[in-house]
N, C-alpha and C positions, 0 to 999 in steps of 0.2 A: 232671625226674627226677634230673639230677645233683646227687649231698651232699644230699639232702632226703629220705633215710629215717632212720632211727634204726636201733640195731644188729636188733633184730627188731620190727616190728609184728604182730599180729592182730589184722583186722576181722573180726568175725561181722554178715554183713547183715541187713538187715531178717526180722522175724517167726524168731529162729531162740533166743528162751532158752531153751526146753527144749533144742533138740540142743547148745546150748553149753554146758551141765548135764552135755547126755552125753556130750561129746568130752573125755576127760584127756589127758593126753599120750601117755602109752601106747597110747592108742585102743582103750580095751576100756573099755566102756558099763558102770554098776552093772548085775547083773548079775540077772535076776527071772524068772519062771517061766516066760519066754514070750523069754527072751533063751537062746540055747545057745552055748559056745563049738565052731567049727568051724574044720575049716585053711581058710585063706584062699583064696578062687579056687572053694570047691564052697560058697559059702551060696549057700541058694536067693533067687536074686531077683525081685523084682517087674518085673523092666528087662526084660521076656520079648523074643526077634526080632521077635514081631511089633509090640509096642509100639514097637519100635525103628524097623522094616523095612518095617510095614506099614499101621499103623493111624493115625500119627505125622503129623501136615502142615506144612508149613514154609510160612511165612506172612512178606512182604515189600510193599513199597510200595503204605502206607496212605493214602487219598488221601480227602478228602469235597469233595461239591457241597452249599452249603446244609446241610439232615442228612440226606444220603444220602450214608455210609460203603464206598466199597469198597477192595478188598485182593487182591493175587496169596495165590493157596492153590496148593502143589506137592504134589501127590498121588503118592505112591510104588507106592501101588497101581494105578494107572494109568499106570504106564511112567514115573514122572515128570514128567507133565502138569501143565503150571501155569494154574490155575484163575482166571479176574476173577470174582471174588464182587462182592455189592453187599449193603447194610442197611436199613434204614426201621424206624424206631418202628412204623408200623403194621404192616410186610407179615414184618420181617424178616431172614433171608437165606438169598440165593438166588445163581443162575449170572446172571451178569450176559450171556454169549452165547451163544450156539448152543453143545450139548452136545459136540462134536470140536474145539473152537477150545482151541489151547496157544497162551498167552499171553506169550512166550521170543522175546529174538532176542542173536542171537549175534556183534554188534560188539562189537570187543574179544577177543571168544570168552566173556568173562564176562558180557556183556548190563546188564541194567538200564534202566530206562526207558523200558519196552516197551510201555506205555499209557498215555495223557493225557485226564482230565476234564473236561467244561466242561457246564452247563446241556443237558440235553437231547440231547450226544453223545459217544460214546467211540471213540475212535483208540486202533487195539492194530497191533501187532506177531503177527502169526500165523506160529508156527516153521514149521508144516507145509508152510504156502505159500509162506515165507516173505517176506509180502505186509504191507502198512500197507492197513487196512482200516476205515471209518467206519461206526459203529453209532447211527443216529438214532435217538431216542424213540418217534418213529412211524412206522417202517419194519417190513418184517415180516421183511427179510434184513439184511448190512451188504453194504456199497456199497464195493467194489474201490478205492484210493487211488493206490497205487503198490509197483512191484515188480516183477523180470526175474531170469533167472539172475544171480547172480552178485553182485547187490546184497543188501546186508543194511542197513535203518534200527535209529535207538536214538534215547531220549532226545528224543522224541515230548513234544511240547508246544503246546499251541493258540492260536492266534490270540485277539486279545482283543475280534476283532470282525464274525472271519468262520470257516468250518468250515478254514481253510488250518492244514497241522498244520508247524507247523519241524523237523526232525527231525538228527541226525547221518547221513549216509552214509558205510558203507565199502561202496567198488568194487570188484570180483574182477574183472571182465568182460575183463581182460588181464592178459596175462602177468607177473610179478614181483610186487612189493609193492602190496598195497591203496593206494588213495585214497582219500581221507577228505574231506570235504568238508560243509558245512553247506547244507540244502534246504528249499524249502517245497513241501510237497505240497495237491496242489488234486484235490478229487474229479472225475474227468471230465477229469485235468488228462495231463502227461506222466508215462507210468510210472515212467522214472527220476527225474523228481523236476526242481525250477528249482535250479541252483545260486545260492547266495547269496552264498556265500563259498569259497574253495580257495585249494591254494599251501602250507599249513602241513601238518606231520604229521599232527596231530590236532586236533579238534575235542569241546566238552563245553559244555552249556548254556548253549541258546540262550534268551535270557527276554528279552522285548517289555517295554515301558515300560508304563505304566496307561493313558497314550491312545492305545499302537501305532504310536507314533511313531520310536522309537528301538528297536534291538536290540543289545544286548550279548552275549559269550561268552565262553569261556576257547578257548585254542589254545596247541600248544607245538610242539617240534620232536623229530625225535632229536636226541643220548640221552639227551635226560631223561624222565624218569618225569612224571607230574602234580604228586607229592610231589617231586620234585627245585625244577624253574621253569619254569610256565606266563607265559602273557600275558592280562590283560584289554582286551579291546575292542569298540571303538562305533562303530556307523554308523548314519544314519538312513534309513527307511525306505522304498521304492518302492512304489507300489501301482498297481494298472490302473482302469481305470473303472470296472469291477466291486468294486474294494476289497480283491481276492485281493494280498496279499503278492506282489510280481516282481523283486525286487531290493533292493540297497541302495545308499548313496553315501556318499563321507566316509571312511569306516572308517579308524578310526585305535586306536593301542595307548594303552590309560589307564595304566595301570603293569605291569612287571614286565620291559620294557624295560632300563632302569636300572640297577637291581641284580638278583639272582638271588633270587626269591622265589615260592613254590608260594600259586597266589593260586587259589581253589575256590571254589563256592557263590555267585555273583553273585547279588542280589534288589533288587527295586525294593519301593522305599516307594510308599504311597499317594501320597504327595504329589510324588513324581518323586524321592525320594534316591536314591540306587545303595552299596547295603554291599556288603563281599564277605568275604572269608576269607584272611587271608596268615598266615603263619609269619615276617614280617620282624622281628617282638619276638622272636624265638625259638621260641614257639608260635603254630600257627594261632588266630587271634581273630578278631574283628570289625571291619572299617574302613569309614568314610564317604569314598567315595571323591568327591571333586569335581571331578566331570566338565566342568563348565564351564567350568574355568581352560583357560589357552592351554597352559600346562604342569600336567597333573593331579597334585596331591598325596592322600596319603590322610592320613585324622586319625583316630583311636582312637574305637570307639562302648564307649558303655558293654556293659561285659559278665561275667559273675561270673567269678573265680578258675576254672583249669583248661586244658585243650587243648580248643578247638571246632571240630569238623574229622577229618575219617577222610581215608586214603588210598584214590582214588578208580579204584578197582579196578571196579567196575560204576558205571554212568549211574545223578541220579535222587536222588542218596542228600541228605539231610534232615539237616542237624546244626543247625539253628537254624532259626527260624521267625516271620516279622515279624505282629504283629497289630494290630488298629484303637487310634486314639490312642496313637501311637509305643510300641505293647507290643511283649515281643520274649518270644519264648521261646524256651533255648537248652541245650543237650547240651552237659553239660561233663565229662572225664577228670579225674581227679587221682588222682595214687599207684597208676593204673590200674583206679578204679572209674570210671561215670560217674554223673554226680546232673543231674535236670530242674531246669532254674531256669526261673521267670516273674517278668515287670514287666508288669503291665498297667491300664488304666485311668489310665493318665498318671505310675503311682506312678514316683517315683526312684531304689527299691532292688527287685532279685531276690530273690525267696523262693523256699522250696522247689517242685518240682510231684511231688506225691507219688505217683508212678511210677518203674517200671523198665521207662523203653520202652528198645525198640532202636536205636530212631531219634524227632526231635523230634514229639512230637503235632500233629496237625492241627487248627484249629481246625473246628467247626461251627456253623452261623449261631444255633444257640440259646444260644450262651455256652458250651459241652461242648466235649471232646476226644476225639478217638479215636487210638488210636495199638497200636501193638501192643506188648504187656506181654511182656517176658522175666526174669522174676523169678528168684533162684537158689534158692526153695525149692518151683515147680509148675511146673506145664509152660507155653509160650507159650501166647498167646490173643489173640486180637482185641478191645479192650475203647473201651467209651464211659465218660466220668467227667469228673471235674472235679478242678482244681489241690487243694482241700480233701480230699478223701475219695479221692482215687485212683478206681480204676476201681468202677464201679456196676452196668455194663451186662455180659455177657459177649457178643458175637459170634457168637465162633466157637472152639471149646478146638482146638489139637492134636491130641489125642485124646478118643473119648468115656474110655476108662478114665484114671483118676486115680491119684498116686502120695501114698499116706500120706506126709506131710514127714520122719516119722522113719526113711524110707527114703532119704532125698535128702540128701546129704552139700554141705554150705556150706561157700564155700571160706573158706579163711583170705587173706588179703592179708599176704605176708609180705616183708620185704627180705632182700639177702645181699650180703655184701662179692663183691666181683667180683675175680677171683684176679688178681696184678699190675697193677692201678691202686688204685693207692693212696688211699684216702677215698671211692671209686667203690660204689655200692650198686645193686644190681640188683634187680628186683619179678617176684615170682610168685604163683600161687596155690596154695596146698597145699589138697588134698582128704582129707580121711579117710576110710577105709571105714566106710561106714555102714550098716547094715540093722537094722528091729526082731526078728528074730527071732534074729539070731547076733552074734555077736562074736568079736574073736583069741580064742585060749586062751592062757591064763597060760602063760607062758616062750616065747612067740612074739610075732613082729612082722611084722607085714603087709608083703608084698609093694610095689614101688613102679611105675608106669608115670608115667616124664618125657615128660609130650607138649609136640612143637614145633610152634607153629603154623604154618602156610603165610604166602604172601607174598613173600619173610620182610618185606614191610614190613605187618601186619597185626597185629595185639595177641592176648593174651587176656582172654577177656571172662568174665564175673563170672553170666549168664545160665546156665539152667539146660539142660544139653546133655547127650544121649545119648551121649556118645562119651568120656565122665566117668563118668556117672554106671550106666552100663555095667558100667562097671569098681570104681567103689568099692560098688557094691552087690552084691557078688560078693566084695568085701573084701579089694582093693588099694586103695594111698593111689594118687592123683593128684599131681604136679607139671606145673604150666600155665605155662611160661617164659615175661616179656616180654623177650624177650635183646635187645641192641640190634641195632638196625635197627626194633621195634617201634614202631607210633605211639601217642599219647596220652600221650608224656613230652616232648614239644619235640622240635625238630629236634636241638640235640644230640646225641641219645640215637639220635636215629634215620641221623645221619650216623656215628654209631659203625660199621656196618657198610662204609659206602664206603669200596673198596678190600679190604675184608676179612671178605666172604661165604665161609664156610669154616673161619673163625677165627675170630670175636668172636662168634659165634650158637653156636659147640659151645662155647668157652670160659665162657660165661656159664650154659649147660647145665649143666656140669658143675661150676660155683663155686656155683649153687643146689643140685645134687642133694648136693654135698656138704654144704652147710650143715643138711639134712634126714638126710642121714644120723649129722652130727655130734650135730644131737637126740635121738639113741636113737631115734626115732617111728616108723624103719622099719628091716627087715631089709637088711642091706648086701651080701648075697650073694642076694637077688632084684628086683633094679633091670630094667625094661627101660626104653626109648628106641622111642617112635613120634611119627612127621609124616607128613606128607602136602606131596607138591608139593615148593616149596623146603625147608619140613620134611622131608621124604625124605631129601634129601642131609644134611642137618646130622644127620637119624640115622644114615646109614653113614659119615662121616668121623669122628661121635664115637665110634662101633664101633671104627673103626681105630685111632683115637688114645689111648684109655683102655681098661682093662679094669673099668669100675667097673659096665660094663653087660653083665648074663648072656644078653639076645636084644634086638632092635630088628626091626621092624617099619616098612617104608618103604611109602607108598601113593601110587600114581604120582608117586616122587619123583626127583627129577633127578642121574643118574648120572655123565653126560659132558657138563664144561661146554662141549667146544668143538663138541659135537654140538647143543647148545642152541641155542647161539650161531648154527649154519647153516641150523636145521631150524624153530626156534618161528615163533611169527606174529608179526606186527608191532607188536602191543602191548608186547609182549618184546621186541621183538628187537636192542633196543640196550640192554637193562635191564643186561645186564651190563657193559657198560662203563664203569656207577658202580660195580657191588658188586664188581668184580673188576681190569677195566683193558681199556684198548680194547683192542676184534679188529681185525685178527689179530695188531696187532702185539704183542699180552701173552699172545699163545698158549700163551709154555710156562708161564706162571703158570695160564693154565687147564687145563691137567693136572695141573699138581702140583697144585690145588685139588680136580679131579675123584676123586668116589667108586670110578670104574673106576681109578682109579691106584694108589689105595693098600687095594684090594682083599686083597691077598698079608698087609695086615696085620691086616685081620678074622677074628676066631675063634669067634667067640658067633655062634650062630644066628642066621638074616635071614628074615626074610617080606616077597614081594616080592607087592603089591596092586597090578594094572594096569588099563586100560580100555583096549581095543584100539582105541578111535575117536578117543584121545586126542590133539587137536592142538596142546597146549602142552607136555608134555611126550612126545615120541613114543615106544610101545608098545619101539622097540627100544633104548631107553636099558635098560628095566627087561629085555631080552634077554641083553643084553651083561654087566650087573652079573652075573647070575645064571649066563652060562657063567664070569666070572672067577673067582667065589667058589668053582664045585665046582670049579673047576681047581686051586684052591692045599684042597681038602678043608672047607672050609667049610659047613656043613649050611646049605642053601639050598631056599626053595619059594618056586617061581614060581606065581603064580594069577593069571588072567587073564579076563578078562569081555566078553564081545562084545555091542556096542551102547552101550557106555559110554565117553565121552569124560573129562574134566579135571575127575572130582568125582560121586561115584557118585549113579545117580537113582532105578533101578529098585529096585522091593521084594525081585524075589530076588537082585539085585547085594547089596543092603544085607545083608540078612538074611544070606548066605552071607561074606561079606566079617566081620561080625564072629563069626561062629561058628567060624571058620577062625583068625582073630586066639586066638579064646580058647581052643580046642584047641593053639593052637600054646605059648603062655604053660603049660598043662598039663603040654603033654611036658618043655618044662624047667625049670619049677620043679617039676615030681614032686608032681601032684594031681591029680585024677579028676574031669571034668568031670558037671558034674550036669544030668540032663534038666529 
């Protein structure tokens, strides 16, 4: 990321030369019988609540056996219940369990890898029970696994020769901080599970060798994050006379030891290699790690230009993908988009795979892939296809209703000088308001909403997203900041933030919304500022700090850092003493950082979005903000949601949640919401 923009780019992505026809700069469409100019904020759109709220499915971890496709679907209209779907050429798709099973578990708090595949059985994670539970081919129920108060599994993974599933545990069962620890669960076996491995903070994919001989992981410590420096390591295998997984021996660290390196994604080759995923070139890639030496080195595998590798915020997650005769196919970022590459069949160089998954496709035993499509001109979908032709099949859509393209507004990929560093260029995505039936009217300019994303080590993403496109079909521009600390530009870019959460994520904010305002493209005196989460906060310090924003909009965003700092869960719980500086001894640095401190210098209207179940950022941080702000006279609305934890699920959380957002945007840019 760093010196490697030019003074401005725009990308228009795939399938969009009509809308880049009709994007000028001004943002006002030629203009025809069927287009009207209206003030900005009352065109009528297609982005109706319930497309949004209700109809809408969010769709995660694509998995196939042979060609049988299945996929988590989260259902808004059922409380936020996440759904195991399954596919077949001949039958289709369908509920892969019993019609009450939500397929969620909440290690970490953010979950992930809540069900594992294998010939003929499924291992899930049930929230309700919060139980590991085994679903055979020919059973007419599933079969109890493992599970007691206070235990939570993740990142469920099977055996390569028995129904024993490995899984992560976090411990509650006593008092203080969770334990973490790596298990194998045996059906009929102990509820809490065999320990395999403990001692470390945490634990993250556990993957078996091809003949079940060997098990590798990642593990770290506090305070580092996963993206800070993990450890890789092996030990070999234990088994009983029955063949059930009972232990390990050996275990030793392959790298990460050494030096400080975020190493993710471990996989075995067919043939016994071991890759993994480091950031020690500067970006996450791909290495051959040689496990056999006395002292393990890793050596470079081929792999295209870009960052391979997310910040490993939920279990599970898929940025590469090995296939038969040394193929690979792999998720790569650059400049902040991501592009599919494949080598397969022995070839020597990556070519395109013509998709925009979310994550890297899966292979299926007939030569096809399935992966889930997130395109930035239609809605998600579950798709079957091929590197050639893109997706063929369609799944499963999002929604059954559809959005005409020339209603969905495609971002631009643009840079911006970063205000005091000097030759330093920053990446976001600008949105224009788009809708076919309206447009600005001549001698106006649309409104802007800068969204910060959470995290804050998280990106923004180029996919097509209701919490955009919300907005610019209603006819504000969007600004999608990658400030630093984001991933998908190297570490660099993403240690820009250490030490200075608070500062370089509102500074970078506000060097793009300037640089968009210096276009003419938008009106300078209707700017707002929304996030969510660590976005939160970067919205009320930018509030305080600038006057270039007329309202901000925080959604359970973090107020008082050093209430954070005592209250969050253990995933967090040392997170700040990279982005800010160790507790307690840098406490008064986390005040003068916190939102609650420099409350007295906000004046622009706040909308404060909460979940009262919320155990990463707690209910009374957003309490606190909200008695400061009417204290010093600050117009302030606290809304609050009961049942809802760290990320809204319900349909009427949803729905309510942005109809409140857009009445509030109403009242102060002076526009009349439209039914």
């Amino acid at each position: 990321m760093l010196n490697t923009c030019g003074v401005r780019v725009h990308v228009f992505l795939d399938a969009t030369a009509r809308m880049v026809k009709n994007t000028s700069m001004n943002n006002t469409p030629p203009l025809s019988s069927s287009v009207t100019p209206m003030p900005c904020g009352t065109w009528p759109s297609p982005v109706t609540p319930d497309l949004v709220a209700g109809k809408t499915l969010s769709f995660s971890e694509v998995r196939a056996v042979e060609n049988t496709v299945f996929w988590l679907e989260r259902r808004p209209a059922e409380a936020g219940r996440s759904v195991l779907m399954c596919w077949t050429q001949e039958e289709g798709a369908s509920e892969a369990l019993e019609p009450d099973t939500d397929v969620a578990t909440c290690v970490h708090e953010y979950g992930g890898g809540a069900y594992a595949v294998k010939r003929g059985c499924i291992a899930y994670s049930d929230k309700r029970t919060v139980s590991v539970w085994l679903r055979r081919e020919e059973d007419t129920a599933a079969v109890f696994v493992a599970g007691e108060t206070g235990l939570r599994f993740a990142d469920l993974r099977f055996d390569v020769s028995s129904e024993t599933v490995l899984a992560v545990r976090e411990d509650h069962r006593e008092a203080g901080e969770a334990k973490t620890a790596l298990v194998a669960l045996h059906p009929q076996g102990n509820k809490a599970g065999t320990v395999l491995k403990a001692g470390a903070d945490f634990y993250a994919a556990p993957v078996l060798s091809p003949d079940g001989t060997l098990l590798v992981w990642i593990e770290w410590d506090h305070p580092n994050m996963p993206w800070d420096a993990t450890r890789l390591c092996l030990a070999r295998v234990q088994r009983n006379a029955s063949g059930d997984i009972c232990g390990i021996e050996g275990a030793r660290v392959l790298a990460g030891e050494q030096i400080s390196e975020s190493l993710i994604e471990p996989r075995w080759t067919s043939d016994g290699q071991l890759l993994v995923l480091s950031d020690r070139s500067g970006s996450w890639t791909i290495w051959n790690v040689n496990w056999q030496e006395k002292s393990p080195t890793l050596s470079r595998y081929p792999a295209p230009e870009g960052e391979v590798g997310q910040p490993a915020w939920v279990f599970g997650q898929n940025s590469y993908q090995l296939l038969k005769n040394e193929g690979c196919l792999v998720l790569a970022v650059t400049q902040g988009q991501a592009t599919c590459w494949i080598k397969q069949d022995g070839a020597s160089e990556y070519r395109i795979f013509h998709a925009k998954p979310d994550q890297c496709p899966v292979p299926l035993a007939d030569g096809r892939f399935a992966w889930l499509q997130a395109p930035p001109d239609a809605l998600p979908s579950v798709v079957v296809g091929t590197p050639e032709k893109g997706a063929e099949i369609i799944l499963q859509r999002a929604s059954t209703e559809q959005l005409d393209v020339a209603d969905i507004s495609i971002p631009e990929s643009i840079c911006f000088s970063v205000d005091g560093e000097e030759g330093l260029m920053g990446h976001a995505f600008f949105y224009p308001p788009t809708n076919r039936h309206a447009c600005v009217p001549k001698g106006e300019r649309p409104p802007m909403i800068v969204q910060v994303h959470g995290g804050p080590t998280a990106r923004a993403q180029e996919g097509l997203s209701f919490k955009i496109q919300w907005w610019t079909s209603r006819g504000f521009a969007v600004l999608d900041v990658n400030y630093g600390g984001s991933t998908g530009f190297g570490r660099a870019w993403r240690n820009r933030l250490k030490g200075q959460w608070g500062v370089v994520d509102v500074a970078d904010c506000l060097s793009a919304c300037r640089a968009v305002v210096e276009s003419g493209r938008v009106d300078p005196n209707r700017i707002a500022i929304r996030g969510s989460s660590a976005g939160g906060m970067t919205v009320l310090v930018a509030l305080a700090v600038s006057d270039i924003f007329a309202a901000g909009v925080s959604l359970y965003g973090v107020t008082d850092l050093r209430a954070l700092a005592q209250e969050t869960h253990k995933f967090e719980a040392r997170y700040l003493d990279g982005l800010i500086g160790p507790w307690p001894e840098a406490e008064a640095l986390y005040l003068q950082r916190s939102p609650i401190s420099v409350a007295d210098q906000i004046r622009a209207p706040v909308l404060l979005l909460q979940g009262m179940d919320d155990k990463v950022v707690p209910p009374e941080q957003a309490y606190s903000m909200a008695k400061a702000l009417k204290a010093v006279g600050t117009p302030v609305t606290l809304r609050e949601f009961e049942g809802e934890g760290h990320g809204f699920r319900k349909e009427a959380t949803i729905r309510t949640a942005f109809a409140e957002e857009l009445a509030f945007y109403a009242n102060v840019f002076g526009f009349a919401v439209q039914n």
